[in-house]
KOLDREN-411800 format. One record per atom (N, C-alpha, C, O): residue in one letter; x, y, z. Coordinates in pm, whole numbers, padded with zeros to 5 digits, always signed. Layout:
BEGIN
AXYZ;...
REM end
This chain:
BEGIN
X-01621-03856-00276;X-01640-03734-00199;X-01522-03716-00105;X-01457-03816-00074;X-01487-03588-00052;X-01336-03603-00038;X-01461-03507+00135;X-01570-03451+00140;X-01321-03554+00268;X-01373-03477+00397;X-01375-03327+00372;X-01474-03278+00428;X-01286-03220+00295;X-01273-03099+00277;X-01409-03023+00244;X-01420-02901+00253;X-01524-03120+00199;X-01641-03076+00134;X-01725-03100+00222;X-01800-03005+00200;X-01773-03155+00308;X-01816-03199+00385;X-01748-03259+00519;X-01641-03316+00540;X-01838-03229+00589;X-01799-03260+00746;X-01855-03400+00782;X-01786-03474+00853;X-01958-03434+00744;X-01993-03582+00793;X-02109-03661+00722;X-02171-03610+00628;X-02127-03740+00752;X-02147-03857+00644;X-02209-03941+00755;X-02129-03983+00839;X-02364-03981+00775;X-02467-04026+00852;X-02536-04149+00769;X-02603-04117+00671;X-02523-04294+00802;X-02638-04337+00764;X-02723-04360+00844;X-02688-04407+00952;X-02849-04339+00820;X-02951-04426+00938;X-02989-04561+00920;X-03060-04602+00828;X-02936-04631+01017;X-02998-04806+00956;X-02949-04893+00921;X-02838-04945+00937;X-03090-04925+00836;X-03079-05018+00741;X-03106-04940+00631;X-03136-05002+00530;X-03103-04850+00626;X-03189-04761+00474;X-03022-04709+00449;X-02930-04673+00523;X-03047-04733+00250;X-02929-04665+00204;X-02956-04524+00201;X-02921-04483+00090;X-02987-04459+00250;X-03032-04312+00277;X-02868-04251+00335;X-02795-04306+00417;X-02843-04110+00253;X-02718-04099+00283;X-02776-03921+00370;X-02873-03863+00323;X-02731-03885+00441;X-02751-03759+00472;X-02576-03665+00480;X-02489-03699+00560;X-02562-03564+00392;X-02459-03496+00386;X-02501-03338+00413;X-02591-03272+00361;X-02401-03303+00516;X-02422-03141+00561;X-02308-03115+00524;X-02244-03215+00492;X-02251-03010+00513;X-02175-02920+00441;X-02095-02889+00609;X-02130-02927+00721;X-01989-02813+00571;X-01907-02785+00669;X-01924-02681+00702;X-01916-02601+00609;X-01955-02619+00846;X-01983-02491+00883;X-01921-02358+00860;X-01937-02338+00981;X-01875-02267+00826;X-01757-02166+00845;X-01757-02138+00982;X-01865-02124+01038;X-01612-02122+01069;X-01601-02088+01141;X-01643-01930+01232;X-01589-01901+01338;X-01709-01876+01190;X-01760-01709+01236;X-01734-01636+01139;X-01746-01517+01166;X-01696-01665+01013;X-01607-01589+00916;X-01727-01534+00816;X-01780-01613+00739;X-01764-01407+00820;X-01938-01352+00752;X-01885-01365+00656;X-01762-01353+00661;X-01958-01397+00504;X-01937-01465+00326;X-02001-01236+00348;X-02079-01184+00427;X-01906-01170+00226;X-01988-01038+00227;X-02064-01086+00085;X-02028-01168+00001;X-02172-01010+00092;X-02267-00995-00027;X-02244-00946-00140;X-02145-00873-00138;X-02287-00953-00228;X-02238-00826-00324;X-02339-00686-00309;X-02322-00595-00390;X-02452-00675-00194;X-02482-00554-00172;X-02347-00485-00086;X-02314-00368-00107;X-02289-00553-00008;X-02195-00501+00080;X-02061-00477-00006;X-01964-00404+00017;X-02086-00549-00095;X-01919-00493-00168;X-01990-00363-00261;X-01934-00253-00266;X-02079-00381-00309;X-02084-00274-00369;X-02110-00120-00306;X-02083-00010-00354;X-02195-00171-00138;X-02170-00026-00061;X-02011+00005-00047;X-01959+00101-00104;X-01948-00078+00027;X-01808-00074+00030;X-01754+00024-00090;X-01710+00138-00081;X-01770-00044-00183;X-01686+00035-00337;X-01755+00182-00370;X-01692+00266-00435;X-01865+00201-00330;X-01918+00369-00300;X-01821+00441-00227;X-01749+00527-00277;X-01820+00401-00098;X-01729+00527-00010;X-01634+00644-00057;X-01511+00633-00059;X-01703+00761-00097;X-01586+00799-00139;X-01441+00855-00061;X-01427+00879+00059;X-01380+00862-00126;X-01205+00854-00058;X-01228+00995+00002;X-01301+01076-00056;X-01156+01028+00140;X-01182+01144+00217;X-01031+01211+00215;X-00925+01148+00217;X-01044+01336+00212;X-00959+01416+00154;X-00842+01409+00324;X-00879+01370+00435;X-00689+01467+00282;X-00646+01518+00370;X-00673+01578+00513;X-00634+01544+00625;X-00753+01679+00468;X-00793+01754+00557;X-00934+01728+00649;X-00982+01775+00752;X-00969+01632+00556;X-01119+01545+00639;X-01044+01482+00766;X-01074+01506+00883;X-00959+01412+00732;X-00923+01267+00789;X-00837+01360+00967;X-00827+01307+01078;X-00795+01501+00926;X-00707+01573+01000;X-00822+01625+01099;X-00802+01623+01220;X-00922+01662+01054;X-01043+01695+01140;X-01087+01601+01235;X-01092+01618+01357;X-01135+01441+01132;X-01206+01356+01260;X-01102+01290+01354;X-01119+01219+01453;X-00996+01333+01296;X-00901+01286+01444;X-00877+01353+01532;X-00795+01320+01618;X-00960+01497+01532;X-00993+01572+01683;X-00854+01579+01743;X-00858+01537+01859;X-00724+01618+01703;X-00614+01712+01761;X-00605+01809+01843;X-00506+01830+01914;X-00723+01886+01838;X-00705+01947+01903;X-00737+01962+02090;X-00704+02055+02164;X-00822+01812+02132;X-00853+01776+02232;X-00729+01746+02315;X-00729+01746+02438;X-00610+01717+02227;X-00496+01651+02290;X-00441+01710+02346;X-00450+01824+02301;X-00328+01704+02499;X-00276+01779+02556;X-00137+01891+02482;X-00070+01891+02378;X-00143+01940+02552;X-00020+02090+02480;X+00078+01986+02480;X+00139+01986+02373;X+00119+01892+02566;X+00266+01871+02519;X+00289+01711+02415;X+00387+01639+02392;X+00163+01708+02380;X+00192+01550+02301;X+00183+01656+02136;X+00100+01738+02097;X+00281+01615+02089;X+00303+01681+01911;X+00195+01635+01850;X+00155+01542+01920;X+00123+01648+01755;X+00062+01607+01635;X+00052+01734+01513;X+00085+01850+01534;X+00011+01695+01415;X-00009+01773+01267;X+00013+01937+01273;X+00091+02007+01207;X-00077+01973+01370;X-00130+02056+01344;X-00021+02203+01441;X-00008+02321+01411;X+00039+02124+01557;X+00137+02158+01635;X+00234+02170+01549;X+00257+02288+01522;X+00305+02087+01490;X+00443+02045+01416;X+00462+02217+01397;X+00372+02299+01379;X+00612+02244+01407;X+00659+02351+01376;X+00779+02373+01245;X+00871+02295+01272;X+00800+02422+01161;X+00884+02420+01017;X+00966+02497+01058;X+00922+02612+01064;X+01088+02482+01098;X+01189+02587+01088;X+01244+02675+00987;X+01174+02675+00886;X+01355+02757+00979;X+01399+02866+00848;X+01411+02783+00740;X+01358+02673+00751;X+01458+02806+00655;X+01546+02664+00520;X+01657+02699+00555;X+01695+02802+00611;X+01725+02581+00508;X+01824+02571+00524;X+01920+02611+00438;X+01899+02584+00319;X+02034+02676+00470;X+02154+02757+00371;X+02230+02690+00260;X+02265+02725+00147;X+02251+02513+00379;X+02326+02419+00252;X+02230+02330+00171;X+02142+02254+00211;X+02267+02358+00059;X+02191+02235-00064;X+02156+02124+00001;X+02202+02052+00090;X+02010+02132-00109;X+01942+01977-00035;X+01992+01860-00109;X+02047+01877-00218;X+01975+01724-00049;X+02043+01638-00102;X+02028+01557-00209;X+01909+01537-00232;X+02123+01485-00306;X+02053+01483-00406;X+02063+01290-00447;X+02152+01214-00409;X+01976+01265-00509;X+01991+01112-00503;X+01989+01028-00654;X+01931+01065-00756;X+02063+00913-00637;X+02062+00867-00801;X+01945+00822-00801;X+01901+00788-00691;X+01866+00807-00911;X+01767+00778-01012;X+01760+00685-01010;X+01646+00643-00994;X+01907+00549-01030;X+01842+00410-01045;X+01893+00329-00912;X+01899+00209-00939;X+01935+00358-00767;X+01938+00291-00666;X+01905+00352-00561;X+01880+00298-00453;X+01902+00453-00581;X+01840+00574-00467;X+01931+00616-00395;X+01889+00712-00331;X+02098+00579-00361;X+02212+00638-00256;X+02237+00771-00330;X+02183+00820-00429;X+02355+00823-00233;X+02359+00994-00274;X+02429+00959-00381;X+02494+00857-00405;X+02412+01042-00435;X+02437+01081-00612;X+02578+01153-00599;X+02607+01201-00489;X+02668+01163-00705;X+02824+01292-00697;X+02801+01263-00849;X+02878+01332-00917;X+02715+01178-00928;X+02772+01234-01108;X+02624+01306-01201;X+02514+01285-01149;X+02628+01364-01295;X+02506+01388-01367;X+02538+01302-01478;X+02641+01249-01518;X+02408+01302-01519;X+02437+01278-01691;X+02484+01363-01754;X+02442+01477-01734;X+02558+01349-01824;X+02546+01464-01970;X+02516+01523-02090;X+02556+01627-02143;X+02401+01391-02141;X+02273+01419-02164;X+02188+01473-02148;X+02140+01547-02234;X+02131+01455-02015;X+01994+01472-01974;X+02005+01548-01832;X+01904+01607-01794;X+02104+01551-01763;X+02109+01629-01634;X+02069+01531-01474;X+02072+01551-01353;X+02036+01429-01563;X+01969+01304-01451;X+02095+01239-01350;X+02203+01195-01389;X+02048+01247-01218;X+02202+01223-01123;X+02171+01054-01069;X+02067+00997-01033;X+02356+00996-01087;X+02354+00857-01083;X+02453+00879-00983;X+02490+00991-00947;X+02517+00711-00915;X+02614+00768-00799;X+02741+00675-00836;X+02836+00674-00757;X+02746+00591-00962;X+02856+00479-00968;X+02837+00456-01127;X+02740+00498-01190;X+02935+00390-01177;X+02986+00371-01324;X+02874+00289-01372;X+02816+00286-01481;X+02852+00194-01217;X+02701+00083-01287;X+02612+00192-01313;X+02598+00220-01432;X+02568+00239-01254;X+02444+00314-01257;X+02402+00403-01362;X+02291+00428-01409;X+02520+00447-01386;X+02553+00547-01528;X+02503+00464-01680;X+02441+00508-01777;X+02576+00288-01642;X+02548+00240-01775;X+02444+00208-01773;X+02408+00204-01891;X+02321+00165-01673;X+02190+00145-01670;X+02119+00245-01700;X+02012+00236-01761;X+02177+00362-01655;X+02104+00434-01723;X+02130+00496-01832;X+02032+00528-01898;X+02221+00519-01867;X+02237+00464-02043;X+02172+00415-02112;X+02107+00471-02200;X+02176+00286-02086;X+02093+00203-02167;X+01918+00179-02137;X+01843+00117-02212;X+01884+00238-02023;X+01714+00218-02021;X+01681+00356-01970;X+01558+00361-01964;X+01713+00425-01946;X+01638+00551-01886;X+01675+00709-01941;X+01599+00802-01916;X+01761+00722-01995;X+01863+00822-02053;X+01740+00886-02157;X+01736+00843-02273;X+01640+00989-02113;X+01543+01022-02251;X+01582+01151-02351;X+01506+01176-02445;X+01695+01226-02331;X+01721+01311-02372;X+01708+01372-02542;X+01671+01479-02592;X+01759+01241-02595;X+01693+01250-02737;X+01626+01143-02760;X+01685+01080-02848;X+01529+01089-02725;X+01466+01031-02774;X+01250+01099-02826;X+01151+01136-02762;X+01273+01086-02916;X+01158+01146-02989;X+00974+01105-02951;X+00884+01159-03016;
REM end
């Protein structure tokens, strides 16, 4: 019997009488499987739920949140554009497929694994 399984090991006596208790958990609740399975019910709450019970609108005028946020005009210059297989800014396309890479590596990786243009 190894200590990890048990916490202690009592004889009384003279009697080969062994008494073994198990080791307590520290406060740590075992969940049930009624509780996992309430758990796994909940259903998932939408956007706009989650925007409600956080009550925004109690908050003072000058602290920002969601609902404050303001979107300015668009903007005149092109948005930016990024390679496909490392994510930095992009300057080449394919010429295949139109897909934007930013270096010679990137081009041949994607070449060789991502390039779907003709493929059937």
């Amino acid at each position: 019997m190894t200590r990890s399984y048990f916490s202690k090991l009592s004889i009384e006596g003279n009697c080969s009488l062994v008494f073994i208790t198990k080791k307590q958990s520290k406060g740590t609740k075992r969940k049930t499987r009624q509780a996992k399975a309430l758990e796994a019910k909940k259903a998932p709450r939408t956007f706009l739920e989650l925007v409600h019970e956080a009550n925004l609108d109690s908050l003072p005028p000058y602290v920002p949140s969601y609902l404050k946020a303001a979107v300015g005009p668009p903007s005149s210059t092109s948005c930016r554009h990024f390679c496909t297989v490392c994510g930095s800014a992009a300057t080449y396309t394919c010429v295949r497929c139109g897909v934007r890479f930013c270096s010679g590596r990137c081009q041949n990786i994607h070449n060789d694994t991502r390039c779907l243009k003709f493929v059937a």
